[in-house]
C-alpha positions as CSV (number, residue, x, y, z in Angstrom):
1,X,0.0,0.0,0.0
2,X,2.7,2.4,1.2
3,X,4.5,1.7,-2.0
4,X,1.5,2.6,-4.3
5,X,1.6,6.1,-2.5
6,X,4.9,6.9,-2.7
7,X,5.1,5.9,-6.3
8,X,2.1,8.6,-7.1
9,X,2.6,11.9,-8.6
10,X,1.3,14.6,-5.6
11,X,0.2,18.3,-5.7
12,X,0.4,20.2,-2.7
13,X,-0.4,24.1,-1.9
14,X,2.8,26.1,-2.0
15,X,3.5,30.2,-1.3
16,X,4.0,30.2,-5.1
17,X,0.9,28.2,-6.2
18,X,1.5,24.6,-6.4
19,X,3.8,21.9,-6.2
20,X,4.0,19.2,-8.6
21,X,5.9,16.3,-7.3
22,X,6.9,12.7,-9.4
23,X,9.3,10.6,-8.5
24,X,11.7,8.8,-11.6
25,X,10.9,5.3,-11.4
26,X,14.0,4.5,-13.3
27,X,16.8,6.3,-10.8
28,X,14.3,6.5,-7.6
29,X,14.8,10.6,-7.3
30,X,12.0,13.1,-7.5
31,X,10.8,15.9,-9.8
32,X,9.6,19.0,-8.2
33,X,7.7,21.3,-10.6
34,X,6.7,24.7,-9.5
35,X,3.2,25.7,-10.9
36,X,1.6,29.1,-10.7
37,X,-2.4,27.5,-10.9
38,X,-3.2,23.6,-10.7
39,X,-4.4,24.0,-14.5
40,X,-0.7,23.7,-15.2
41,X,-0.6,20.1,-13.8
42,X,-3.2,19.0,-16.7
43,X,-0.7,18.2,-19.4
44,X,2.1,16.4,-16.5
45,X,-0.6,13.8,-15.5
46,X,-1.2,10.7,-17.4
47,X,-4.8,9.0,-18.1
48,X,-3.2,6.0,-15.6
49,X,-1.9,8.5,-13.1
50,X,-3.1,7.3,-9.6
51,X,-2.1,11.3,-8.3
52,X,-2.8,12.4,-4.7
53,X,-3.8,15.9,-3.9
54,X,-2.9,18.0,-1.3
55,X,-5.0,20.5,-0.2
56,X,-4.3,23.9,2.0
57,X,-5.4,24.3,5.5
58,X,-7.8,27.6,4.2
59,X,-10.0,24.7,2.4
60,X,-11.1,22.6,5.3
61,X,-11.9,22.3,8.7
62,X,-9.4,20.6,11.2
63,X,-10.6,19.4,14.5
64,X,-9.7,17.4,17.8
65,X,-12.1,15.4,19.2
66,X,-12.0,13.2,22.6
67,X,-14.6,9.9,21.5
68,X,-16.1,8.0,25.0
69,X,-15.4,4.9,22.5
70,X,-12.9,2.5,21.4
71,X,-14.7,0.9,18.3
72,X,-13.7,2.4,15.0
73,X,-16.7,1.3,13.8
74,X,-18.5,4.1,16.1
75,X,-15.8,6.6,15.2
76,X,-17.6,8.2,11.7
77,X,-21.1,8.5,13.0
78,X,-19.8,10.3,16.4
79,X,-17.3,12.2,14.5
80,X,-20.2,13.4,11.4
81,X,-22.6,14.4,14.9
82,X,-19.8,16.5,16.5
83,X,-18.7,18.0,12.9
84,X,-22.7,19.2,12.0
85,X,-22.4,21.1,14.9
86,X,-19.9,22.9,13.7
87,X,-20.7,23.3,10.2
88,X,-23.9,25.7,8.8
89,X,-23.7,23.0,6.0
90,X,-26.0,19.5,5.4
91,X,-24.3,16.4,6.3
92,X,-24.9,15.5,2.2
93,X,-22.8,18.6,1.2
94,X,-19.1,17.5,3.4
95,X,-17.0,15.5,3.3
96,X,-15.5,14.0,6.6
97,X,-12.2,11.7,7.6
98,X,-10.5,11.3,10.2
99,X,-7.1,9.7,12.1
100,X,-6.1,8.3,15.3
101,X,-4.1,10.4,17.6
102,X,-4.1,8.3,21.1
103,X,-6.2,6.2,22.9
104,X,-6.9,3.7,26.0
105,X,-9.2,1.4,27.4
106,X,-12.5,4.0,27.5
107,X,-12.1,6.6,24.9
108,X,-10.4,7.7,22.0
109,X,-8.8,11.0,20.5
110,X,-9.1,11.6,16.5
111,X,-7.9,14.2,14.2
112,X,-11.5,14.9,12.5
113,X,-11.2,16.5,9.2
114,X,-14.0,18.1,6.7
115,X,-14.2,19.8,3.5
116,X,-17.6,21.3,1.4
117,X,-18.1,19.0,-1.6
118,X,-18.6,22.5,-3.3
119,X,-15.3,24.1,-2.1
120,X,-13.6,21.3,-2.8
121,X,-14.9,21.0,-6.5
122,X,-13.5,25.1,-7.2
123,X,-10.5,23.7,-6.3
124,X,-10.0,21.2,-8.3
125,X,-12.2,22.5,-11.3
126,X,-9.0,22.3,-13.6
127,X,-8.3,18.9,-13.1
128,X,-12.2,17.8,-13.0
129,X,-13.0,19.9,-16.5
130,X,-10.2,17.6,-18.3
131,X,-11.2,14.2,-16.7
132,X,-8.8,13.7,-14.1
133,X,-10.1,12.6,-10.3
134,X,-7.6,12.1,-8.0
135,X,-7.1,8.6,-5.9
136,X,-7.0,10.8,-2.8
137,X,-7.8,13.8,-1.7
138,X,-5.7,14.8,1.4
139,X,-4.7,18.1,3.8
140,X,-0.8,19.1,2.8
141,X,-0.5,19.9,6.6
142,X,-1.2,16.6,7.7
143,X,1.3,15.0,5.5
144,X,4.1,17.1,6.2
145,X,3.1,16.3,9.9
146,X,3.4,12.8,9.1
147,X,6.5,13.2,7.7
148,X,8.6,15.6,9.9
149,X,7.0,14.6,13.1
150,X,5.6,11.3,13.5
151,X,6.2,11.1,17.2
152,X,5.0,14.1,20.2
153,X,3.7,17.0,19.7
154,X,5.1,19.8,16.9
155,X,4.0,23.1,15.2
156,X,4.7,23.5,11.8
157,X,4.7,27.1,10.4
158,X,4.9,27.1,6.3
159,X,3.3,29.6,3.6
160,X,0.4,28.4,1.5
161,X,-0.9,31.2,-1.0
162,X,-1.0,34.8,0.5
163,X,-1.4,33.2,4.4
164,X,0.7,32.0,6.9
165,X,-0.5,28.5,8.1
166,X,0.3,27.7,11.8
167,X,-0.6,23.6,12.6
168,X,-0.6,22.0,15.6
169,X,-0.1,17.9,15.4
170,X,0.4,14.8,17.5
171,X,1.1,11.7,17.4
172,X,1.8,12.7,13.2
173,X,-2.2,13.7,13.2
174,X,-3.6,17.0,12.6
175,X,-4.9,18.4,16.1
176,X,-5.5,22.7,15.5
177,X,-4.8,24.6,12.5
178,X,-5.2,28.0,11.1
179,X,-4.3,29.8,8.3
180,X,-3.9,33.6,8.1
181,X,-2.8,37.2,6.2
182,X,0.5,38.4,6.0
183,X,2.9,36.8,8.5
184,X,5.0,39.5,9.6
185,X,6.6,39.9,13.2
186,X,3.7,42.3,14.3
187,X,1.0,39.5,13.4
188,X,3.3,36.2,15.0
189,X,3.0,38.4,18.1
190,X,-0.6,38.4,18.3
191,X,-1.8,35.4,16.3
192,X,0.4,32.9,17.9
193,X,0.2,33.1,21.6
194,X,-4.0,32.9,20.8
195,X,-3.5,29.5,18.6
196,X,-1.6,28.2,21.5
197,X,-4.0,29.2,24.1
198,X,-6.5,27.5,21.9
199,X,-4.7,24.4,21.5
200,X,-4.5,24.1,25.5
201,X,-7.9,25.0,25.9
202,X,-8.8,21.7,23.6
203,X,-6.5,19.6,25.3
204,X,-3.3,19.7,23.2
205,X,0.1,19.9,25.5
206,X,1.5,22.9,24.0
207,X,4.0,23.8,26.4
208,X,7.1,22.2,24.8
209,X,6.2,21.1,21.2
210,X,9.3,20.9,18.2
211,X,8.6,24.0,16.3
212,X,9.0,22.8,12.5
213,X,9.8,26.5,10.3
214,X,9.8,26.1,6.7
215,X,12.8,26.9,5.0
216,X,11.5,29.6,2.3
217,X,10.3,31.7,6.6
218,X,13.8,31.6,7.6
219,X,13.9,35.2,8.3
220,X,11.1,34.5,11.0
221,X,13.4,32.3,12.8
222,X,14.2,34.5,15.7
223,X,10.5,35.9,16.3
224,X,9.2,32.4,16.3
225,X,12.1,31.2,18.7
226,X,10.7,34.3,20.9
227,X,7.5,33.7,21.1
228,X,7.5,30.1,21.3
229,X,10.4,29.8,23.8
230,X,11.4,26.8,22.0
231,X,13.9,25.6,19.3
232,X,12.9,26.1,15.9
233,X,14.0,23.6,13.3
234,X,14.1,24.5,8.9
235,X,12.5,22.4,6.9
236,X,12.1,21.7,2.9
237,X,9.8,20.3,0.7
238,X,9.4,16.2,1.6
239,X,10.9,13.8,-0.8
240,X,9.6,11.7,-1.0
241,X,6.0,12.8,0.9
242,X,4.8,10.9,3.8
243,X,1.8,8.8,2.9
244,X,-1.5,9.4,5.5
245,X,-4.9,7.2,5.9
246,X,-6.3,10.8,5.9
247,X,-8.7,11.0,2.2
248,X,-11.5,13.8,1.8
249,X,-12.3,12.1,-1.6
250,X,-16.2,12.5,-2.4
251,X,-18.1,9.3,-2.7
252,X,-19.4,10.6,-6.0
253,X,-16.2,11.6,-7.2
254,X,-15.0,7.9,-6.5
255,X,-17.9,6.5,-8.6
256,X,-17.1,8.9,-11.5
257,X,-13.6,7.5,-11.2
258,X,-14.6,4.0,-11.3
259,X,-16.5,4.5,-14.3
260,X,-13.7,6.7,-16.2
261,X,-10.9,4.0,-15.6
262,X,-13.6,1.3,-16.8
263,X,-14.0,3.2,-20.0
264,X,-10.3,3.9,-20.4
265,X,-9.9,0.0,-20.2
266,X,-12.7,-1.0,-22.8
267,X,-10.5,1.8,-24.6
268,X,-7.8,-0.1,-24.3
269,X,-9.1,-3.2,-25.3
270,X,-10.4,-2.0,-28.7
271,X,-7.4,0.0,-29.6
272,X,-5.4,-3.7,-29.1
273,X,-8.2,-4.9,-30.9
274,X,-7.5,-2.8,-34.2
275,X,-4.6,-3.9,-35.1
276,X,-5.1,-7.2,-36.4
277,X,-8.3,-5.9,-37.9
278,X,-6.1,-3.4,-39.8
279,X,-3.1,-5.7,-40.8
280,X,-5.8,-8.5,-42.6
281,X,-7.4,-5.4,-44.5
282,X,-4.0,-4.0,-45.6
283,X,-3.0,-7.8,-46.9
284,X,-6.3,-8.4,-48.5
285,X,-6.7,-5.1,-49.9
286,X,-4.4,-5.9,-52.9
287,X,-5.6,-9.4,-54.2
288,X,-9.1,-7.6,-54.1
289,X,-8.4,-4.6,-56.6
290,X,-6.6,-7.1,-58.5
291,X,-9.8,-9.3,-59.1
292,X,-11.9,-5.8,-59.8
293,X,-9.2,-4.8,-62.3
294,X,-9.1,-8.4,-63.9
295,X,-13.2,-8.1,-64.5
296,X,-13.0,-5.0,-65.8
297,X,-13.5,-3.8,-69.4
298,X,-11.2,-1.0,-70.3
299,X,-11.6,1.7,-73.0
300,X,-8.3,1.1,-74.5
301,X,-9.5,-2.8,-75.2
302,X,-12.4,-2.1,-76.9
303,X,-11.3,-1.8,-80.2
304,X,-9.4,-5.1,-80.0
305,X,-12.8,-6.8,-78.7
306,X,-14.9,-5.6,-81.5
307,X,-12.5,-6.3,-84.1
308,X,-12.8,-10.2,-83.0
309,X,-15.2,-10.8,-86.4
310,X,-18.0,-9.0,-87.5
311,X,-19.6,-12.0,-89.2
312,X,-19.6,-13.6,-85.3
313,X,-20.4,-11.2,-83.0
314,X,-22.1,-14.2,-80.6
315,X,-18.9,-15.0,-80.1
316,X,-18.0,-12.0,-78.2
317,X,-20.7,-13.1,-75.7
318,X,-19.1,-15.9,-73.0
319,X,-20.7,-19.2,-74.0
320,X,-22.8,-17.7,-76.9
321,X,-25.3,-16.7,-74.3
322,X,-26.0,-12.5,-74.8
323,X,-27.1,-12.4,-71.6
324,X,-24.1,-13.5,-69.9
325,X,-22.4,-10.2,-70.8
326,X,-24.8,-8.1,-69.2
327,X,-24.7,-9.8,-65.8
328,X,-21.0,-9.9,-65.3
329,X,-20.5,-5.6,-65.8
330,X,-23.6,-5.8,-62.8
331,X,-21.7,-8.2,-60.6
332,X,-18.2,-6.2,-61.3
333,X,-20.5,-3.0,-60.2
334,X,-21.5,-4.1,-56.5
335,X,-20.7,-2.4,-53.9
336,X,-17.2,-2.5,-52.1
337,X,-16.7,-3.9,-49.2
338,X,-14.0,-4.0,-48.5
339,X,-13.0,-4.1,-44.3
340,X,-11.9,-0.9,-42.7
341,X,-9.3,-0.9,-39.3
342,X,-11.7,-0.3,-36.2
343,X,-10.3,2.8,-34.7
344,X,-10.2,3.1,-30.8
345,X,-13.5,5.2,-29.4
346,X,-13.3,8.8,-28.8
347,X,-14.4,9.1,-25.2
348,X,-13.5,12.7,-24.4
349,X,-16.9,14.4,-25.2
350,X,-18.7,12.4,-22.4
């Protein structure tokens, strides 16, 4: 499973726009391309791609919740309850997941995460428009959580767009995150003694957690040391990216992807199908227009047919029968039918 992940292409949210990352099957390194808009991804994903997609804390919801259960089986109808609360949306129009963080013999804690079906579709309008669903839909956050800190409890602080996310994890999980303008010294000031007193205020240790920076805040360094009173450690981009249980795909989105890779596959199947169909035609082909050209009476012969004897024109007709000549020009006169290579359907105007 973890091998499928890692082997599929990934777009994650970026200061710049987008990240489009693929790793070389043939030397095991990774590609990184920088994209402005995800329309840019359209022509670097394949019809077989199997590409995860990342999406920016400002899209979704992110929320810790302490279950009085241990069955996962209880988990999703306890978690869609807690989430309607929360939400001014119907249950029909969100999408929910969510991840273990801890848990012992009477309760649980889960890293609940939701997304509107109809936010989520903007987002992905450029890939949607051209045919291409993604095999998950994920939060960036939580894999660079996953990746950087698997273990205790960390904030990572990293540029997506115009905002400044600030995420608070555990265990790997997303526990508390936020996203907002600018970013400058002025703002960390406010903004993150608040986020921390909301994190403790939900339960989260935040007293000593590893403060993850990303490398392209560098110059935030110091503030973030201050403010914090803890060590702040640079990171890059994650090569390759973690993979997460964490997928905000829509179940009608998964059926339309089901069908699509059903019809690429009957696709498939005709296109092999073709050529054999095509390399019989192009071998018959010949011996047919040689049998039309050998029934067929040419101008330039006619002269030679009529001089055969004027005092026995019956014996211009095959067999003496005048009939005989009429019928043969009608048979050489049918229709050709000669067989055509099946070409593979056109499936792009569904």
């Amino acid at each position: 499973m973890e091998g499928a992940l890692i082997s599929s292409p990934e777009c994650h949210p970026t200061a710049h726009g987008w990240n489009f990352v693929r790793s070389a099957e043939e030397n095991g390194s990774w590609t990184v391309r920088k994209l402005q808009t995800l329309e840019e991804a359209v022509p670097l994903l394949a019809a077989t791609d199997d590409f995860v997609l990342g999406l920016p804390v400002s899209a979704v919801l992110a929320q810790r919740f302490r279950l009085p259960s241990t069955d996962p089986a209880e988990f999703p109808e306890m978690i869609r309850i807690q989430i309607e609360k929360l939400l001014p949306f119907a249950a029909d129009e969100v999408t929910t997941d969510f991840e273990l963080i801890e848990q012992n013999e009477n309760e649980s804690v889960v890293s609940a995460v939701a997304v509107r079906n109809q936010q989520l579709a903007e987002v992905a309008s450029p890939l949607l428009e051209r045919g291409y669903i993604p095999r998950q839909v994920t939060v960036y956050a939580a894999q660079r959580a996953s990746t950087h800190a698997p273990k205790g409890n960390a904030v990572l602080i990293y540029p997506e767009g115009e905002t400044l996310v600030y995420a608070m994890t555990e265990n790997g999980k997303l526990s508390l995150a936020r996203a907002f303008e600018g970013g400058n010294g002025e703002q960390l000031q406010l903004e993150l003694p608040q986020l921390r007193l909301s994190a403790e205020l939900q339960g989260i240790d935040a007293s000593s957690p590893n403060v993850l920076l990303d490398e392209t805040c560098y110059e935030m360094r110091a503030t973030v040391q201050g403010i914090l009173a803890s060590s702040t450690e640079i990171v890059g981009i994650e090569l390759p990216p973690a993979p997460v249980k964490l997928n905000l795909l829509p179940e009608s989105w998964r059926r339309r992807r089901l069908q699509l890779r059903r019809l690429r596959r009957v696709s498939l199947a005709l296109a092999g199908v073709s050529w054999p169909v095509a390399f019989s035609n192009r071998v018959a082909r010949p011996a047919h227009r040689a049998r039309r050209a050998r029934n067929r009476v040419r101008a330039r012969d006619r002269s030679k047919v009529e001089s055969a004897g004027a005092g026995n024109r019956s014996a211009l007709f095959p067999g003496g029968n005048p009939a005989a000549s009429f019928r043969q020009p009608a048979r050489d006169r049918r229709a050709d039918y000669c067989l055509q290579p099946v070409c593979p359907p056109n499936f792009g105007r569904w």
